[in-house]
C-alpha positions, -999 to +999 in steps of 0.1 A: -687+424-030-689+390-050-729+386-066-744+351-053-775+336-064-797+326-037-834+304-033-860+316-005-885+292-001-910+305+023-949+303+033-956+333+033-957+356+004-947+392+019-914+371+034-904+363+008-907+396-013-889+411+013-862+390+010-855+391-024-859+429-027-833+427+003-808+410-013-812+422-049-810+457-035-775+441-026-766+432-065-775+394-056-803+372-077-829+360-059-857+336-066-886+326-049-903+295-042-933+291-020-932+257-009-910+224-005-921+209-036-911+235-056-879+245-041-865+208-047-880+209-083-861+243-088-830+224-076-832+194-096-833+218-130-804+237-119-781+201-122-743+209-112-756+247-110-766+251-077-773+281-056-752+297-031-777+296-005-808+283+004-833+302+027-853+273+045-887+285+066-891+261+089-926+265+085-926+258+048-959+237+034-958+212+015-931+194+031-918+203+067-891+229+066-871+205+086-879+174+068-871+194+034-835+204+050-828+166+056-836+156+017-817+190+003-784+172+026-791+139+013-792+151-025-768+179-027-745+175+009-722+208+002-754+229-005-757+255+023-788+260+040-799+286+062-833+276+081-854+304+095-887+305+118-906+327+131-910+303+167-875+306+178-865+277+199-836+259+208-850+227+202-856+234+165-821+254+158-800+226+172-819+200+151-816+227+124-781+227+130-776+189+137-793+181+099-767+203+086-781+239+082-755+266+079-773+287+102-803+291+120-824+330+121-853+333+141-879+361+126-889+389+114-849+394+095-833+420+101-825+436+066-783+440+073-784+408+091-793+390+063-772+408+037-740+397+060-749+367+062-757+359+022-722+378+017-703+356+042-717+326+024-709+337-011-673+349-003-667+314+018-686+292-014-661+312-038-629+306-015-642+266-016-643+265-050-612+281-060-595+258-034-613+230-053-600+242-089-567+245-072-565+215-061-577+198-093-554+217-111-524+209-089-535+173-097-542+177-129-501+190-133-483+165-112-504+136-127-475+112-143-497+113-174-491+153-176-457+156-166-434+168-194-416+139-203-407+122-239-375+101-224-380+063-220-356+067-187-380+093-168-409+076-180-400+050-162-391+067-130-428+088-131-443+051-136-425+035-104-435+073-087-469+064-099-468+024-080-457+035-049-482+064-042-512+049-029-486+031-001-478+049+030-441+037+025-412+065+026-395+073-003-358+081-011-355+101-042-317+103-060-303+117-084-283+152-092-293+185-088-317+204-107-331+169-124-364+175-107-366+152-078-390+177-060-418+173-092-414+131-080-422+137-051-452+159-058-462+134-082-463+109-057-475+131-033-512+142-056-515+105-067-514+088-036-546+089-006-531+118+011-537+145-021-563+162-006-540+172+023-508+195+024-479+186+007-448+204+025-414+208+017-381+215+033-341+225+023-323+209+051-288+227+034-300+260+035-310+265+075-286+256+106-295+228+130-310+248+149-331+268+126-338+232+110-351+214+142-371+245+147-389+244+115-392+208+113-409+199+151-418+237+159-404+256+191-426+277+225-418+310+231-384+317+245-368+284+241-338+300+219-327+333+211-351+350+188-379+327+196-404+359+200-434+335+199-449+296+201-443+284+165-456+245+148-434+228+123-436+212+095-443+179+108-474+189+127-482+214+099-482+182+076-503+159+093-522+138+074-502+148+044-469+146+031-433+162+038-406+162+016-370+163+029-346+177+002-310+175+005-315+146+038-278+136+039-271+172+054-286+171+084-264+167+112-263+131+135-283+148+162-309+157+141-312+123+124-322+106+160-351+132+160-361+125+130-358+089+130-381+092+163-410+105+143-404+080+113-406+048+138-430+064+168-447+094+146-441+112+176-414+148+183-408+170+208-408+209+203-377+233+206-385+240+241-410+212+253-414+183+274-440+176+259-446+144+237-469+154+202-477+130+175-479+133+139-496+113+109-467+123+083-454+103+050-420+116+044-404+114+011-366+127+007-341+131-014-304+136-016-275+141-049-251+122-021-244+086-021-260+079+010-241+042+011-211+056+014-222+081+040-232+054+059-203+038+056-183+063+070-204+069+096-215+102+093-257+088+082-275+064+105-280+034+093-312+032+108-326+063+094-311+054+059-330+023+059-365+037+070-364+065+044-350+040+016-384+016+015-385+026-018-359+044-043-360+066-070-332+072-094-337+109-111-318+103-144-299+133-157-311+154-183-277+143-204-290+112-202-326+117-212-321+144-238-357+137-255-367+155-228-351+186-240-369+199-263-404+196-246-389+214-220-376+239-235-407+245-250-427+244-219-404+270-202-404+293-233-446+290-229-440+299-192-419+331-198-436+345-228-455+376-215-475+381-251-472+349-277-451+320-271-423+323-288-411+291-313-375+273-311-359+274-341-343+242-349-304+255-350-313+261-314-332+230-306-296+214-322-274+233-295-299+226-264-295+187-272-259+188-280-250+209-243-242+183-218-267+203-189-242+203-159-274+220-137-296+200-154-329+209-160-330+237-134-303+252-157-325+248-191-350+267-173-326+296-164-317+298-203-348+292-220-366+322-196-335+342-208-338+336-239-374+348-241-359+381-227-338+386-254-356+378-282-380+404-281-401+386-305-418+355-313-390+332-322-359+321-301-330+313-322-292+302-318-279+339-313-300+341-285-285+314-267-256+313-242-224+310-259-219+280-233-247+265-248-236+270-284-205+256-275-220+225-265-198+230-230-193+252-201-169+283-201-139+270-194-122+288-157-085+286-152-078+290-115-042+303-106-018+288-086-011+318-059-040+332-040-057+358-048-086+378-030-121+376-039-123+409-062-090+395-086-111+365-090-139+380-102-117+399-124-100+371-137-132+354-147-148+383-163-121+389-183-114+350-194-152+351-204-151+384-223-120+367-241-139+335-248-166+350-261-141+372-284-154+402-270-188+398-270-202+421-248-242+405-254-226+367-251-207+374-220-230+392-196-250+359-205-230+336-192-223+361-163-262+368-159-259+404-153-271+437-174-250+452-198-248+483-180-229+459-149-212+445-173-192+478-189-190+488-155-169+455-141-150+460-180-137+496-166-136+488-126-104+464-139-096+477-172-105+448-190-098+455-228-099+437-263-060+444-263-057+434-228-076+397-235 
């Protein structure tokens, strides 16, 4: 049961010691004030401090309980109030109530009445504020000035992310995998007018069409196969906020009419409706495809292509913006440590910003947090590395000319990596990102030797 700390302001002396010895019997503090004056001189010491709840009399003196309810709103508006009165009417709860009370108890208080109530109020004021700190905090990292980021070339992309957020305009965000076009579009998601609503996001390669329509405009019961109840998508789930599209040039054509339908009309129809809902949505998307080209082959609307790319953002490469590297790597090693962060010596600073990053900064992630793993201390250095990365390339994979099934591939490669590593048993399960104990057992499943390599 979370503790709250509550004010009971009340005209009448035995009230008001029965209230706080009611909710202090609860583990709650409780002080008393016995009239208006008082009360609002108790909350103007308290500062940013203040109380979970207020108990109101109606009734108090000094200032009409009522009229004391409408200065508390006017000073502190998020402080709840609960007015009570010993004449119970409706008149005075629904003014109570209109003024901005939280609730409205007519006397003499019942004992576990009151105790449920102050405990709903402290568990809802605690949920508030850590949605607050959440929110501040989700700000706070997507803010351009927060974002890791030494390179001149992203700098300048998180500055144009930074322009374009307080527009409503869409927003096509390119560049390769793994460079971190979803962090864009969460910057200019919390920067722009719409941060205190959801921010959404979507793979449209990882579902089906249909599975894709579904979770984008929602579906009623029964309208597919497996449609077991009435679901909302994630455009009506985003309303007022923003989605972001990832991987757009994979939807199919019939999919792109629907969704250019909500990006010109911000209206969709349901899996399984006829009827018309509407949707207050800023999309922003993002694709590693030349969408140009797709267009010109006819395979992306044109239409669509030109109301998603109002603006465009170019995600540089990590190859290409290497000062980024080692801040990174030092943010993910910081991440992943489960005691002290563990320091990058510099021989392995020198091979993380000689490695060209095929899977860009997705793929420094993957290493650093293995890295951590295996150094079992505080200090990451070169041995710990993937022999790819000390290599300054990728492990090179000759495929054969005849066919061959799935398991001779895997056999293949295991035992060109084993041989590339010269036989480094640490060094290739690594690069293979399985245990050891896999690893021996793949070795012996296709008698893979030294002699053998």
């Amino acid at each position: 049961m979370e503790q709250g700390r509550i004010f009971i302001c009340d005209a009448q002396a035995e009230a008001r010691d029965f209230l706080k010895n009611s909710l202090e019997a609860r583990g709650h503090v409780a002080e008393t004030f016995g009239g208006s004056p008082q009360l609002l001189k108790g909350l103007e010491e308290l500062k940013d401090q203040r109380p979970d709840l207020v108990l109101l009399d109606a009734a108090a003196p000094g200032t009409e309980g009522l009229e004391m309810l409408r200065r508390i709103k006017a000073l502190y508006p998020n402080q709840a109030v609960v007015v009570t009165s010993a004449f119970a009417t409706v008149r005075v709860g629904v003014e109570a109530m209109r003024l901005g009370a939280s609730d409205y108890l007519a006397k003499p208080l019942l004992a576990e009445e009151l105790c449920a109530l102050v405990e709903q109020v402290v568990e809802r004021n605690r949920l508030v504020e850590e949605n607050r700190s959440l929110k501040a905090e989700i700000r706070r990292r997507f803010d351009p000035e927060q974002v890791v980021a030494k390179s001149t070339p992203f700098k300048k992309v998180l500055e144009l992310a930074r322009k374009v957020a307080p527009s409503e305009a869409s927003v096509l965000i390119l560049g390769e995998s793994g460079t971190g076009k979803e962090l864009v579009a969460s910057t200019i998601h919390y920067t722009s007018r719409r941060r205190e609503q959801r921010f959404l996001t979507i793979n449209c390669a990882a579902l089906t069409d249909t599975l894709l329509e579904s979770q984008l405009f929602g579906h009623l019961k029964g309208s597919f196969t497996g449609a077991s109840g009435t679901q909302r998508g994630l455009v009506e789930e985003a309303h007022k906020g923003t989605l972001f599209l990832d991987e757009i040039g994979d939807i199919s054509p019939a999919l792109q009419a629907k969704l250019l339908r909500v990006l010109q009309e911000k209206e969709f129809l349901p899996v399984g409706s006829t009827r018309v809902r509407h949707a207050d949505v800023r999309f922003i998307a993002a694709t590693n495809r030349n969408l140009e080209e797709e267009v010109a082959k006819g395979s992306f609307r044109e239409d669509l292509y030109y109301r998603l790319n109002v603006v465009s953002l170019q995600v540089p490469p990590l190859r290409e913006r290497r000062d980024d590297i080692a801040p990174l790597a030092e943010f993910f090693a910081a991440k992943y440590a489960t005691r002290e962060t563990p320091s990058i010596t510099p021989e392995a600073l020198a091979q993380l910003r000689s490695y060209d990053w095929p899977g860009n900064v997705r793929e420094l992630e993957n290493v650093i947090e293995m890295s951590v793993i295996l150094s079992e201390g505080n200090e990451i250095a070169a041995e710990h590395l993937p022999v790819k990365v000390a290599e300054g390339k990728p492990v090179d994979f000759a495929l054969p000319q005849e066919q061959m099934s799935l398991e001779e591939l895997e056999a293949l490669y295991i035992e060109q990596v084993y041989r590339q590593t010269h036989y480094h048993k640490l060094k290739t399960s690594q690069i293979l990102q399985i245990s050891r104990k896999t690893l021996d057992r793949k070795l012996a499943q296709y008698q893979i030797t030294k002699e053998q390599g």
